[in-house]
N, C-alpha and C positions, 0 to 999 in steps of 0.2 A: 504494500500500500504506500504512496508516493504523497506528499504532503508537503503543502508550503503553507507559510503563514507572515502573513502581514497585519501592520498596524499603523491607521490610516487614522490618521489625527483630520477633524472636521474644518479648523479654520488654525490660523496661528494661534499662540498664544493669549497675544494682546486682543483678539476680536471676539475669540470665547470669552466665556462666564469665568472663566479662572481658568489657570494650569494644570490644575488636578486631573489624574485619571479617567474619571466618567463620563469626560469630554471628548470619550473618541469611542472608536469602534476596533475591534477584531475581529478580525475574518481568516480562518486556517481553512485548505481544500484539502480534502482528501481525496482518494481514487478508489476504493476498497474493492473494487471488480471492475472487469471491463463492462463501459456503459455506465458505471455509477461515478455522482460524485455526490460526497458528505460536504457542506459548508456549515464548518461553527462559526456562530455570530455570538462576540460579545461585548459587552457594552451597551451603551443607549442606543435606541435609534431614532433618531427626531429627523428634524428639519435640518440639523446641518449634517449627520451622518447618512441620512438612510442615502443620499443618490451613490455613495461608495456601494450601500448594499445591492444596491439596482445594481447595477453595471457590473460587481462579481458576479451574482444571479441569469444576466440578461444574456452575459457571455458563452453562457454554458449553453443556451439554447441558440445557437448559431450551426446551421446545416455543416458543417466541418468537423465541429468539436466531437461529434459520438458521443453523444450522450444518450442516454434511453431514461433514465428517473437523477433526480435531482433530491437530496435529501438538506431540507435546512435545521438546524442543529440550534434550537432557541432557549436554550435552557440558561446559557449565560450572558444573555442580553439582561440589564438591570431596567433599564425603564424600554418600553414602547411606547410611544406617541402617535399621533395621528398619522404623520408623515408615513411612519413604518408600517402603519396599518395599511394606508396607501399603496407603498411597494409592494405588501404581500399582494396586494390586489390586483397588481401591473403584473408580477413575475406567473401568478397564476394564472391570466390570462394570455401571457406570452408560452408559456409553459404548452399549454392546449392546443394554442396554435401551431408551435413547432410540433405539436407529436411529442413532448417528454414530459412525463412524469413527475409529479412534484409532490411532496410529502415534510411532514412537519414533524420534526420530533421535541417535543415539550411535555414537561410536569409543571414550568414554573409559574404561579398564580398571575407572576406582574406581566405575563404574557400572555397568559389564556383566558386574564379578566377583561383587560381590554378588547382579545377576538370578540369575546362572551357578551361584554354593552354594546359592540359594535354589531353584533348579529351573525358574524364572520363567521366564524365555528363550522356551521355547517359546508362551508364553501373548500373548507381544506380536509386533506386526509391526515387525521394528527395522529403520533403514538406517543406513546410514553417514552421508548428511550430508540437510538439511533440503529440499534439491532432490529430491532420490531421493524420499524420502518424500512429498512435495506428487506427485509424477509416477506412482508406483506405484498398479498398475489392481488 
């Protein structure tokens, strides 16, 4: 399994809320089969992180990459906001349209409360943990 991992700070310093940590995002790819990829996301994802998440997500459904299912890895994202609520809603629709597969692996409440008021829940295929999700037919 082949893995990279980057960390993609929202804006500089001085234009964020502060320099602390929470103000960025993590994004690690995995490859765990061919045709799969895992993406852990963590950190926030608002209005200045989530278009990083886009565009890891959006890449992976490009007729080249060989992709067949996509697994997003939510469990260490600390806040979701609108915005990311947003992206799931883009990347699942892009998702469909190329033909690939997309899947949600999550337990964590600050992520499944907001699917949950937003009504979204129903629209994704979620499991519990990233196993389930790579296994589910």
């Amino acid at each position: 399994m082949s893995e990279t991992r980057e960390n993609l700070q929202a804006d500089p310093p001085s234009i964020r809320r502060g320099a602390d940590a929470d103000d960025q995002i993590t994004l690690a790819t995995a490859r765990p089969a061919a045709g799969q990829v895992v993406i852990t996301v963590g950190g926030e994802v608002d209005m200045l992180t989530s278009p990083q998440l886009r565009l890891a997500v959006l890449d992976k459904f490009e007729p080249d990459a060989g992709v067949e299912l996509v697994v997003l890895d939510l469990d260490g994202v600390t806040f979701l906001g609108t915005s990311g609520l947003a992206v799931l809603i883009e990347v699942r629709e892009a998702a469909h349209a190329a033909g690939v597969e997309l899947r949600l692996a999550c337990t964590a409440r600050r992520v499944l409360r907001p699917l949950t008021i937003a009504g979204l829940v129903p629209l994704f295929d979620i499991h519990d943990s990233v196993e389930r999700a790579l296994a589910a037919t």
